[in-house]
N, C-alpha and C positions, 0 to 999 in steps of 0.2 A: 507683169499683170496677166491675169487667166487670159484665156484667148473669147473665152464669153465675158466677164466683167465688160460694162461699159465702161469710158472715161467720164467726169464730173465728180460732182460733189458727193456726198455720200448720205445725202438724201435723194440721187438717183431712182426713182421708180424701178421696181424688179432687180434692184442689187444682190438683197440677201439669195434671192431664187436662183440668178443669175452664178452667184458665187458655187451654193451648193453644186448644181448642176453640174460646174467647171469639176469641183472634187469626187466625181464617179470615179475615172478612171483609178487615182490613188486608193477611194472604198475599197473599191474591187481587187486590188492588188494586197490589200491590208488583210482580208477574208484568205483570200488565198494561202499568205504569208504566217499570218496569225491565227487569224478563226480555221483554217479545216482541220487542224489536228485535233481541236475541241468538238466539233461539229461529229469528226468520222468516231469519236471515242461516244458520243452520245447516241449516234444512228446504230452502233453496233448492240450498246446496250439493248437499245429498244427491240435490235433486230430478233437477238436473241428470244425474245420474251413473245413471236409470232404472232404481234396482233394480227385478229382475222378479218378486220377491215380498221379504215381510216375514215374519220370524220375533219371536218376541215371547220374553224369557226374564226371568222373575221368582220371589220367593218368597213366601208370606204376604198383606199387604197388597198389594202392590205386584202381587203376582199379580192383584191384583183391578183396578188401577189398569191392566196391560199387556193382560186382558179388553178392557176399556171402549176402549183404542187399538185392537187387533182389529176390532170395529164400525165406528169413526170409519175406518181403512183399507179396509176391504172394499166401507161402506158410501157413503163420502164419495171416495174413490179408488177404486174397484174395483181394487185391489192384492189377490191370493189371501196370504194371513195364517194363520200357525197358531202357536200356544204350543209351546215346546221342550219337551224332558224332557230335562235338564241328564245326567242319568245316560247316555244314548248315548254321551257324549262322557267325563264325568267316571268314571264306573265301566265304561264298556265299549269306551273307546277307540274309539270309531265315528270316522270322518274322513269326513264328506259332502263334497262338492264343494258350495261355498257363493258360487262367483263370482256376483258381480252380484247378491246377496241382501243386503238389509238385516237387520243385526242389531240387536234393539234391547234393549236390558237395562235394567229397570226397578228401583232401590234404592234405599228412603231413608235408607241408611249407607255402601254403595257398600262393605261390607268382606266379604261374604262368599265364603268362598274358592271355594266352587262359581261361583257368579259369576262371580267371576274366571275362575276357568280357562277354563271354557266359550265365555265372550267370548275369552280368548285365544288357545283356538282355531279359534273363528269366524274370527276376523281372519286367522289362519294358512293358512284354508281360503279365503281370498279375500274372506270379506261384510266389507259396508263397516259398519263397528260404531258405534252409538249408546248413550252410554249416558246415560241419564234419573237423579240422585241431586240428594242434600239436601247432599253434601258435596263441593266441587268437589276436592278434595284428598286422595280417595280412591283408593282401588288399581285399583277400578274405572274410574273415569275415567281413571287414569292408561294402562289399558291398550288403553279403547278411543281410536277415531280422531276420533270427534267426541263433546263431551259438551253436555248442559243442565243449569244446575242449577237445581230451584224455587223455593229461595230464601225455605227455609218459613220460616231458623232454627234455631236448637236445639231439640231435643222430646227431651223429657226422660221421659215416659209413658210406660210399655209399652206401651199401648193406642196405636196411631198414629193419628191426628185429621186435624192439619194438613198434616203431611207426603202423605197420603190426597188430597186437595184441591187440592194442590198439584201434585200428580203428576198428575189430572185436568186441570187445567188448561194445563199446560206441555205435554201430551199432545196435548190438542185444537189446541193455539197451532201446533203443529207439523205435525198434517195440512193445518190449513188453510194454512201455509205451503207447503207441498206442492204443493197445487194452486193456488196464488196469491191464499185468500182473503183476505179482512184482517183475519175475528178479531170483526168487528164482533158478534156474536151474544152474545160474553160480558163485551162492557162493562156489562150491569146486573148482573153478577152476584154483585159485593160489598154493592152496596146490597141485594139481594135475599134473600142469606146472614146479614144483619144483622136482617133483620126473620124470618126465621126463629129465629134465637137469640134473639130477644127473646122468644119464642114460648115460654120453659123451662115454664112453670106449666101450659100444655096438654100436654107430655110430661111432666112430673110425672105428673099424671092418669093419661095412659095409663099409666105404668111400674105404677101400683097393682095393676092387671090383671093382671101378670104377676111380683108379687115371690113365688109357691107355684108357679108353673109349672116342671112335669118337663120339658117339651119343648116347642120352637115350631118351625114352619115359616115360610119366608121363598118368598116367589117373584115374579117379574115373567117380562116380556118384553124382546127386543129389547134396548135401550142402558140399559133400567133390570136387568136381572139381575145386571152387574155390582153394582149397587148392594144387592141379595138376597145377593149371596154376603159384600160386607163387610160386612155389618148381621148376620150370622148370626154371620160370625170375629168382630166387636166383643164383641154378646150371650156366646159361648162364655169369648172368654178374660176378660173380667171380670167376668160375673154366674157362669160355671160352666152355666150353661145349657144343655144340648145342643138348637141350632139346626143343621137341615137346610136347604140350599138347593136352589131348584130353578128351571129352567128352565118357567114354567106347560106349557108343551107337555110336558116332562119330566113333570109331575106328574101329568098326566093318564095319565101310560103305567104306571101303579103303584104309584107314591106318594100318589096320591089315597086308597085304602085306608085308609089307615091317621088321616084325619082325620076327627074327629067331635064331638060339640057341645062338647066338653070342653077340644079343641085348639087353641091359638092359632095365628092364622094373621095375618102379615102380609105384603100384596098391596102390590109397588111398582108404582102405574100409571102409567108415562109418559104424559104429553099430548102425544099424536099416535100414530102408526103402531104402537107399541110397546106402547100402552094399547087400542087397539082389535085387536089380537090374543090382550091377556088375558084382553077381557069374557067367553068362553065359560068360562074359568080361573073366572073371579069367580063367575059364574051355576052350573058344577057345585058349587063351595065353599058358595054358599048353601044350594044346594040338600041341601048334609050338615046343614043344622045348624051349622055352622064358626064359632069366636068370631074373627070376621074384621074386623080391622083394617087400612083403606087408606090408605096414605101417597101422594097426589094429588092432580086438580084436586075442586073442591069437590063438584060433580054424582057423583063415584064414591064420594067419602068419607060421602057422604049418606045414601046408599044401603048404609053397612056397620054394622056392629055402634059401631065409633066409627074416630077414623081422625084423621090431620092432614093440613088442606086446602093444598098448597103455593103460595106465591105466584109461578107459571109462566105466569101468561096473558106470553103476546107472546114466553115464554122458545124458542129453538128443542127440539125432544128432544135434539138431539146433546150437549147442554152441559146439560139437567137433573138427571144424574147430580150435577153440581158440589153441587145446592141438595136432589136428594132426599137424601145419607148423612146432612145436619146433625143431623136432628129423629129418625134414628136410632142415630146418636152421645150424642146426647142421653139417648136411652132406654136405652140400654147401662149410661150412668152412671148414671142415677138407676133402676135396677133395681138395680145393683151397690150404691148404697148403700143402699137401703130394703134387701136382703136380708144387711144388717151387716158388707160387705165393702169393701176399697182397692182403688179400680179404677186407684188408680198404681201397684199393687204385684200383679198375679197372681203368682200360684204358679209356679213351674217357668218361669218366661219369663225372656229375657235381653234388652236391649232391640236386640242385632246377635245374630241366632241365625247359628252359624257351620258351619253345614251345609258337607258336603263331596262 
């Protein structure tokens, strides 16, 4: 049995989520094994063809996954990169001039119509269209010109896990094809992902902390923010939670305010460049009083209220997003079931929302 599956019946509460979550490690070893040679054959194409910037278009999760590619372009390419607002195009008819622009569309269904369209008319507008899904056989793929798929699987959860992960992954495979690395940085990171999940009974713990909690805040730096904004949408749609995300620089511009000894705070500290621009983040938080928990290396976690140490020594930053969401994937569910609730079943969610 997975080392997250609960035991009972199999009408269990948070089974299916429970499950997927368990099959990261295998994802990511299947990407590796199978998807980069498809991945680096497709990054090269595009490489070729020097689009002069990157546009990034997502919704939800995947929004957070097309973030975290933003960094990895800007930062690992210096390609100038911005996120779309689907509505110029979908509700305002805007027609940009898109020659020689990469488009890239981020979906783990590949069915939403806004989506669609948007990409169709990228394409129409000249960008050379990417589209990143979990289903090769989507409307999406069908419409762009080049596709990846990650090859999570079926997920079946509202809550997206795997598919999360995987989209990270396929993402990163791809810039460094780009500029012709080889990837090597995230061959540990299924063994790495596993000993994290093994890890459930220290987020058990922390989830205690927070099953009476009105509100938490989420924040990092750099390549780890990405990882603040999914850990906040996870907490929201399954616990019901209202978590705010922020940029630590952000937070300091006014949202510091409003935290005080009362408020939980959880700090993603990247090891490296990412983590040494939040310590002034962490140093004002203490200095409120902050019931502050660090998801990092162990010397930050040390140093907070309580925290889980990640296992990153040797990991690059670019590629520790893969390994910080797990342990708050994790906490998502087991706050969602200590406070008597199916984190396979939120309220009001569709598992394809079909936005337009």
């Amino acid at each position: 049995m997975s080392a997250i599956t609960r035991t009972g019946s199999g009408e269990q509460p948070g089974r299916i989520m429970a499950g997927e979550m368990a099959e990261q490690p295998a994802v990511l070893r299947r990407i590796l094994d199978q998807g980069a040679p498809a991945i680096r054959r497709t990054a090269e194409r595009i490489a070729a063809r020097n689009p002069r910037f990157v546009l990034l278009t997502a919704r939800g999760t995947s929004d957070n996954a097309a973030l975290y590619a933003k960094y990895l372009l800007e930062v690992l390419l210096g390609k100038p990169c911005g996120l779309t607002s689907m509505s110029t195009t979908t509700a305002y008819g805007a027609e940009p001039d898109l020659t020689d622009v990469l488009v890239i569309t981020v979906s783990q269904s590949g069915g939403s119509p806004d989506l669609v369209a948007s990409t169709r008319a990228a394409r129409a507008a000249g960008a050379i269209t990417l589209a990143v899904t979990n289903n090769p056989d989507s409307p999406l793929a069908a419409v762009s010109e080049h596709h990846i798929d990650v090859l999570a699987g079926p997920e079946k959860a509202l809550p997206a896990t795997k598919t999360y992960t995987a989209e990270l992954l396929a993402l990163y495979l791809f810039v460094e094809g780009m500029r012709g690395g080889d990837g090597s940085a995230a061959q540990a990171l299924p063994d790495r992902a596993q000993e994290i999940l093994d890890r459930r009974a220290e987020v058990r713990q922390l989830a205690s902390r927070y099953r009476f909690a009105e509100r938490m805040v989420l924040t990092s730096r750099g390549y780890g923010y990405p990882t603040a904004k999914e850990a906040a949408l996870k907490l929201m749609e399954t616990s019901y939670i209202p978590a705010l995300s922020y940029s630590g620089a952000d937070l300091l511009h006014g949202p510091l305010a409003m935290v005080d000894n009362i408020s939980p705070v959880i700090a993603i500290v990247p090891g490296g460049r990412g983590g040494r621009a939040l310590r002034p983040v962490l140093d004002r938080l203490r200095g409120r009083g902050a019931d502050l928990v660090v998801i990092g290396p162990r010397e930050e976690v040390d140093q907070a209220s309580a925290g889980f140490a990640l296992p990153t020594e040797g990991v690059a930053e670019e590629v520790q997003p893969i390994l910080e969401i797990l342990p708050l994937q994790l906490l998502a569910y087991e706050v969602t079931i200590a406070r008597g609730q199916d984190p396979d079943a939120p309220r009001a969610l569709a598992k394809v929302t079909e936005t337009h």
